[in-house]
Backbone as ProteinMPNN parsed JSONL, in Angstrom:
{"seq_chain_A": "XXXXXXXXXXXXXXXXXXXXXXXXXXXXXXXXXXXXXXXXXXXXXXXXXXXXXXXXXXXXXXXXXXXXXXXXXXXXXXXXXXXXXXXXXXXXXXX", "coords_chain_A": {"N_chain_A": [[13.551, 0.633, 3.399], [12.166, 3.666, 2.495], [9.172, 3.652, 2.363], [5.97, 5.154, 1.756], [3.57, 7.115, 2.278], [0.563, 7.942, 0.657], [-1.932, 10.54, 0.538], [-4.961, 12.081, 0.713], [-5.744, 15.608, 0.159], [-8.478, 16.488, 0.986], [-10.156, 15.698, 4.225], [-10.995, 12.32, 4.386], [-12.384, 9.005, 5.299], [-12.716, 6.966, 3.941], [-11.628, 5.264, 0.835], [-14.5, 5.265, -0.179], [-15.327, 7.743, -0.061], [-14.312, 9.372, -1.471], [-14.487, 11.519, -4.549], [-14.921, 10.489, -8.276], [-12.596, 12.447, -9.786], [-10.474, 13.162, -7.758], [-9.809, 10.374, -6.957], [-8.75, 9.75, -9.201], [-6.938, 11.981, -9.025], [-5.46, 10.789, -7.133], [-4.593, 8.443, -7.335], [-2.755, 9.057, -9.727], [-0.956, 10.395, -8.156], [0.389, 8.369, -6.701], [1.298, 6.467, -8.498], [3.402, 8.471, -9.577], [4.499, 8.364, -6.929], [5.862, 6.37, -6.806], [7.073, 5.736, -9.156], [9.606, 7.59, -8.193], [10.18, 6.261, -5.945], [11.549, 3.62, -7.206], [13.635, 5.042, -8.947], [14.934, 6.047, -6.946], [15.537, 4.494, -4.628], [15.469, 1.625, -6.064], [14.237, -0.593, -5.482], [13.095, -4.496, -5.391], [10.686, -4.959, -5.173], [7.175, -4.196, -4.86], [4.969, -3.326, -2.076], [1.64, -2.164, -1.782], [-1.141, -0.784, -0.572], [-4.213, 0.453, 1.608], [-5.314, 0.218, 4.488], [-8.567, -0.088, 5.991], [-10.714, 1.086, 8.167], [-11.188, -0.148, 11.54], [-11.014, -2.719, 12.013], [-9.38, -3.857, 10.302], [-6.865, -2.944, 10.553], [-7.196, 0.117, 10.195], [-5.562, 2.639, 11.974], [-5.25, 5.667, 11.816], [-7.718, 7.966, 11.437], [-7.918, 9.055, 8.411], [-8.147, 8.497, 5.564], [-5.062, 6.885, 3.419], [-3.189, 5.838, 1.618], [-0.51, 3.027, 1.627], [2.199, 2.585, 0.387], [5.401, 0.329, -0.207], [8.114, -0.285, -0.478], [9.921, -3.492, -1.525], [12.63, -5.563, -1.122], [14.829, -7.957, -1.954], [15.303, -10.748, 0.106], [14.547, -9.072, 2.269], [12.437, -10.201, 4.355], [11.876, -13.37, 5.572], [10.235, -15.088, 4.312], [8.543, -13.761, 2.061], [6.331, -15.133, 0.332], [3.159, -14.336, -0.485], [2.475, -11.768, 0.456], [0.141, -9.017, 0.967], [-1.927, -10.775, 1.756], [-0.711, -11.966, 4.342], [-2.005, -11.176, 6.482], [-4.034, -12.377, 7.208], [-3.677, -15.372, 8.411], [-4.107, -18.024, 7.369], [-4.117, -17.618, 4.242], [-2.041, -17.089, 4.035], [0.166, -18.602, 3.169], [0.505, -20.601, 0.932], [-0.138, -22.537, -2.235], [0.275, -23.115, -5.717], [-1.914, -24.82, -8.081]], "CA_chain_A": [[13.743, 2.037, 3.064], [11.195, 4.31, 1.349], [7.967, 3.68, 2.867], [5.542, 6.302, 1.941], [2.098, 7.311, 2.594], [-0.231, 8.9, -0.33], [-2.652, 11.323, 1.636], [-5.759, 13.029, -0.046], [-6.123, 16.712, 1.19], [-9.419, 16.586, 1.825], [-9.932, 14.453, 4.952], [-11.947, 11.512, 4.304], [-11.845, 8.059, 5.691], [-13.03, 5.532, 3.207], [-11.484, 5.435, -0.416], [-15.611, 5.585, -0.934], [-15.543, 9.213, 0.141], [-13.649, 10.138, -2.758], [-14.57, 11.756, -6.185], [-14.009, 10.363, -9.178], [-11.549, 13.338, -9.54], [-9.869, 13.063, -6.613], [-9.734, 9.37, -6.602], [-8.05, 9.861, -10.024], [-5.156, 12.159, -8.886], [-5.031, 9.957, -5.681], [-3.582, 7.308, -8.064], [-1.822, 9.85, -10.498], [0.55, 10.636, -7.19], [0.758, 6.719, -6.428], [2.677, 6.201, -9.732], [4.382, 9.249, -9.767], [5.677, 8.179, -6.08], [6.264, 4.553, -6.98], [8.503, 5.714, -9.992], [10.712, 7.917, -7.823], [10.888, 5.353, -5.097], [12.251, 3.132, -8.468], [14.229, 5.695, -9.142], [15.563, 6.381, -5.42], [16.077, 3.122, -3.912], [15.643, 0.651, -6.889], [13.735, -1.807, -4.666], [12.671, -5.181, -6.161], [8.884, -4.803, -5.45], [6.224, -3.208, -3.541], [3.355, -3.848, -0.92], [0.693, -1.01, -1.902], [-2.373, -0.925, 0.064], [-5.13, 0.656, 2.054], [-6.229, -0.396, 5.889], [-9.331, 0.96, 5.679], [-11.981, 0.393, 8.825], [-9.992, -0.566, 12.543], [-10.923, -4.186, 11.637], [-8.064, -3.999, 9.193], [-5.759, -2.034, 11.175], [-6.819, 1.889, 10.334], [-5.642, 3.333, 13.437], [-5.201, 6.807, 11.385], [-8.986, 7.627, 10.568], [-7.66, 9.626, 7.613], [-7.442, 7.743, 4.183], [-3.718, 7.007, 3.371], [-2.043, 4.255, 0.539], [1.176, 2.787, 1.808], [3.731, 2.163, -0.864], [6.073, 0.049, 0.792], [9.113, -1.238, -1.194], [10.385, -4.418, -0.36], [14.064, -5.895, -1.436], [15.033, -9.89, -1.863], [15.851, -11.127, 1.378], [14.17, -8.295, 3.422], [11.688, -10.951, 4.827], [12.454, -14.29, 5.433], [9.293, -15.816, 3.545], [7.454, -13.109, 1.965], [5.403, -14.797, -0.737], [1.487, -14.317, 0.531], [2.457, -10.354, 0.808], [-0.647, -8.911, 2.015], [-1.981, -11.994, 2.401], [-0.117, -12.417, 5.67], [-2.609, -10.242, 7.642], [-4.74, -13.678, 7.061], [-2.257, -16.03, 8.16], [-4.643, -19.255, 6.516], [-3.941, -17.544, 3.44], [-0.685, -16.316, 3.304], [0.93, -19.599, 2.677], [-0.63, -21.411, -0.362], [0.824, -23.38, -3.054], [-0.593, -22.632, -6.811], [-1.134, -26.07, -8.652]], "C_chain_A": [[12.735, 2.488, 2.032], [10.429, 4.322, 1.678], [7.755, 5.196, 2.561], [4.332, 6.009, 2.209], [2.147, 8.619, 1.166], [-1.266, 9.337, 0.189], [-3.881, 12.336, 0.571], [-5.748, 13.988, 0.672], [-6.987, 16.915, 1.686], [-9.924, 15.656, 2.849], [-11.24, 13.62, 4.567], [-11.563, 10.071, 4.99], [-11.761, 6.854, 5.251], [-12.427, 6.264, 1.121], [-13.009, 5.67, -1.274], [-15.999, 6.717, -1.116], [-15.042, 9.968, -0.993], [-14.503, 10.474, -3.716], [-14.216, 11.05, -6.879], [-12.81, 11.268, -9.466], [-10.693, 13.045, -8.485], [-9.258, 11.785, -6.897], [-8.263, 8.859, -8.086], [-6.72, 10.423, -9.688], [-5.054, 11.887, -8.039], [-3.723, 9.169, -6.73], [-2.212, 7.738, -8.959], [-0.577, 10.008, -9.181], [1.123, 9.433, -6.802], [2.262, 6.543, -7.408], [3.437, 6.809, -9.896], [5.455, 8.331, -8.816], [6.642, 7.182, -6.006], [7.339, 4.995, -8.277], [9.353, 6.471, -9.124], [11.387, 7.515, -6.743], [11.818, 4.421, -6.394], [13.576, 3.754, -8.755], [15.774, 5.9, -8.13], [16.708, 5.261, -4.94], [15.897, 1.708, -4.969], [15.291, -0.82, -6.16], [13.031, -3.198, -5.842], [11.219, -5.678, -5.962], [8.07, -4.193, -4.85], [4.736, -4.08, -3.366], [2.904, -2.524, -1.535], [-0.669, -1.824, -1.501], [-3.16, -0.253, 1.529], [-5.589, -0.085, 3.187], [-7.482, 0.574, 6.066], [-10.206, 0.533, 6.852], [-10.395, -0.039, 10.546], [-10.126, -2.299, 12.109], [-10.176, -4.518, 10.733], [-6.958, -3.492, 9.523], [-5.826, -0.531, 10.748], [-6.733, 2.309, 11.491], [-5.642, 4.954, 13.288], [-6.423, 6.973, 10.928], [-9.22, 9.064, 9.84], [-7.236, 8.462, 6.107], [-5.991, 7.874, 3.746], [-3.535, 5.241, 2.59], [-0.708, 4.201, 1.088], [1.77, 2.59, 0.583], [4.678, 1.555, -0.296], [6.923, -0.795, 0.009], [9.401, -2.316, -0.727], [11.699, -4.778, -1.524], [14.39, -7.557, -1.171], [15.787, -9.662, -0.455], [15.401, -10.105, 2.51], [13.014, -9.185, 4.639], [12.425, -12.368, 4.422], [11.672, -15.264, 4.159], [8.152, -14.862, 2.852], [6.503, -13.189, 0.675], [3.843, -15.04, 0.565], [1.19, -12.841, 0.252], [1.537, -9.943, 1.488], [-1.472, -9.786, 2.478], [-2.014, -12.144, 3.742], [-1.35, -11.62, 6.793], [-3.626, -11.121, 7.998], [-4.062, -14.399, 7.282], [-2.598, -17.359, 7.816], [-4.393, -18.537, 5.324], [-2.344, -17.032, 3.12], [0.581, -16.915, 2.872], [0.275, -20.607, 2.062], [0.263, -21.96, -1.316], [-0.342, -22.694, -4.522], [-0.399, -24.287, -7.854], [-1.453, -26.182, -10.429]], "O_chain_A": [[12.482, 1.901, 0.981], [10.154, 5.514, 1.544], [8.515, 6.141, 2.776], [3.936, 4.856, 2.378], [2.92, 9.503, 0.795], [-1.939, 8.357, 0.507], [-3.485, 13.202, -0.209], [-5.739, 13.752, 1.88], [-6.928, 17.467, 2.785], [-10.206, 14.574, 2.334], [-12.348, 14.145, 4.455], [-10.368, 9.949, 5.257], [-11.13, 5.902, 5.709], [-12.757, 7.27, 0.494], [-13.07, 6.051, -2.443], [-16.803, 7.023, -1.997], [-15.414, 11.095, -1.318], [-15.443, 9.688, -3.834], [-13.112, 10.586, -6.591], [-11.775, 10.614, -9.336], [-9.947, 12.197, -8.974], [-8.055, 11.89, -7.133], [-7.318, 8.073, -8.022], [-5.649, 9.843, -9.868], [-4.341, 12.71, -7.465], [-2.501, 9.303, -6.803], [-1.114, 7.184, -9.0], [0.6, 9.714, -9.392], [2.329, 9.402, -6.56], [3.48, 6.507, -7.228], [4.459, 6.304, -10.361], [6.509, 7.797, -9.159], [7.737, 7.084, -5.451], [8.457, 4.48, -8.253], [10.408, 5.845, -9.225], [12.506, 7.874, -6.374], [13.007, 4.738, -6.38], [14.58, 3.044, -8.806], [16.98, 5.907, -8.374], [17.934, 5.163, -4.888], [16.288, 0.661, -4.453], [15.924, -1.869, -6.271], [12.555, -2.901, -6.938], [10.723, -6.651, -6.531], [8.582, -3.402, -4.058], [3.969, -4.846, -3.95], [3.805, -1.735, -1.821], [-1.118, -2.912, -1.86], [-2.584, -0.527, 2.582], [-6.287, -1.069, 2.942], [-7.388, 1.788, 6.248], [-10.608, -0.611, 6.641], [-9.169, -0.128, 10.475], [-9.093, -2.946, 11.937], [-10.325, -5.655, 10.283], [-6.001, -3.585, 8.754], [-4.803, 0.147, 10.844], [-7.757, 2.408, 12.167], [-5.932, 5.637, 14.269], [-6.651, 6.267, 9.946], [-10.037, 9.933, 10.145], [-6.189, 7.859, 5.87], [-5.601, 9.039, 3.678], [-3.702, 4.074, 2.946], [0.099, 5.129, 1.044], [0.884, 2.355, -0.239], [5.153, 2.373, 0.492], [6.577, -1.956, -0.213], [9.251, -2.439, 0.489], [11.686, -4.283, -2.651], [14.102, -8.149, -0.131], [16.545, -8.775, -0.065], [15.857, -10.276, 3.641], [12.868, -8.683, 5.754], [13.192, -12.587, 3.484], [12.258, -15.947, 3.319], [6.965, -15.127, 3.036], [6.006, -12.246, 0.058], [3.625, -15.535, 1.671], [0.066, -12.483, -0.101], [1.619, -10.224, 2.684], [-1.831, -9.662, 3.649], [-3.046, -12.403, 4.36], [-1.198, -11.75, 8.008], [-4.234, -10.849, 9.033], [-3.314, -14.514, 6.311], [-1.643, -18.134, 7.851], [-4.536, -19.619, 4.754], [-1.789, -16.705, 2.071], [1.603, -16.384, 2.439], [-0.458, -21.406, 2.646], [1.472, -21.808, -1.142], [-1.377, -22.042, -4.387], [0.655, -24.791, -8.24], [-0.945, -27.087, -11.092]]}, "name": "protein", "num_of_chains": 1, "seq": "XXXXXXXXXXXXXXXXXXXXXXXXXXXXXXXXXXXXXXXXXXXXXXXXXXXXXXXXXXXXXXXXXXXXXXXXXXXXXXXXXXXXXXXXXXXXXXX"}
């Protein structure tokens, strides 16, 4: 529950297209949205991140940040997080 998308108005497709300005209140709405998901649904962490390029999965070729709460036990194994889109990295040990 909660998934959002953070959307610049002007269309662009690479976070490189941005302004500094822009790129600034890109993030300013991030945190806003991430405290009132906090707020909302009181989730115990979040995926945030950018598919940017189809070789990463942009199938929208509009720049867009997920925010994507996640909750203990919503996955069976989810340390790696984005990781997993690598699946040689998304199970590692730290020694």
């Amino acid at each position: 529950e909660g998934h959002c998308l953070v959307i610049p108005k002007r269309h662009v497709i690479s976070i490189d297209d941005l302004t500094d300005s822009e790129l600034k209140d890109l993030y300013t709405v991030l945190k806003q949205t991430k405290i009132m998901l906090c707020e909302v649904y009181q989730p115990d962490g979040f995926n945030i991140g950018i598919n940017e390029g189809e070789a990463a999965g942009q199938t929208v070729n509009h720049l867009h940040i997920h925010i994507i709460p996640r909750y203990e036990g919503d996955v069976e194994y989810p340390r790696g997080g984005v990781r997993g889109v690598i699946p040689s990295k998304r199970n590692y040990t730290v020694s």
